[in-house]
N, C-alpha and C positions, 0 to 999 in steps of 0.2 A: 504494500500500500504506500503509495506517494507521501512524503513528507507536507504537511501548511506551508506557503512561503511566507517567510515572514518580512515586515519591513524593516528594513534597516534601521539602527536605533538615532543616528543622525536624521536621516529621513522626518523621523515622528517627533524630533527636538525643536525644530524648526516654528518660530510660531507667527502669525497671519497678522496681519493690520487691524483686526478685530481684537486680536487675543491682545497684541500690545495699548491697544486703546485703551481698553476692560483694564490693563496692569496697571497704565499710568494716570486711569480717570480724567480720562480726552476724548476727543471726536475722534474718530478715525481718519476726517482729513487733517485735524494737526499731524497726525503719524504719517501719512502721504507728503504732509508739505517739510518735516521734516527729512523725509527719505530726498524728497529733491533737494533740500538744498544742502544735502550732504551731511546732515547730522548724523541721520541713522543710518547704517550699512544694511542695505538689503541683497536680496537676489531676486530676478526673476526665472521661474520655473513655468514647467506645463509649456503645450502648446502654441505657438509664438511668442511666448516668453511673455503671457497675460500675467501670470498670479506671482503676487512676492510675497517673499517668505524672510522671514527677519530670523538671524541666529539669536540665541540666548543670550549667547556673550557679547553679541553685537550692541543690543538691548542694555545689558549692565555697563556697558563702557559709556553708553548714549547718555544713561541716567546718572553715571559717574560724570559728566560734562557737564550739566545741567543744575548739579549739587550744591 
């Protein structure tokens, strides 16, 4: 019988312009405006490269800036 695959643990660490909103008690376009003007490190993923995904530690360095 085939093993589940599983996602990678990076993959699932990764958290959304939602999720960092919800963390820093903001709009989710503050998180966007700060992704452009280079505060926050993101990536884009998926499909034409639509969805970004903010690392954790990208996040605590951003918040460590902001301090």
């Amino acid at each position: 019988m085939p093993m589940p695959r599983k996602t990678p643990d990076r993959a699932r660490a990764l958290l959304t312009v939602k999720e960092v909103a919800t963390l820093d008690q903001c709009s989710e376009k503050t998180v966007r405006r700060a992704i452009a003007a280079g505060l926050l490190e993101a990536m884009r993923i998926g499909p034409g490269g639509r969805l970004l995904r903010i690392d954790p530690s990208a996040h605590a360095a951003y918040r460590r800036a902001l301090g």
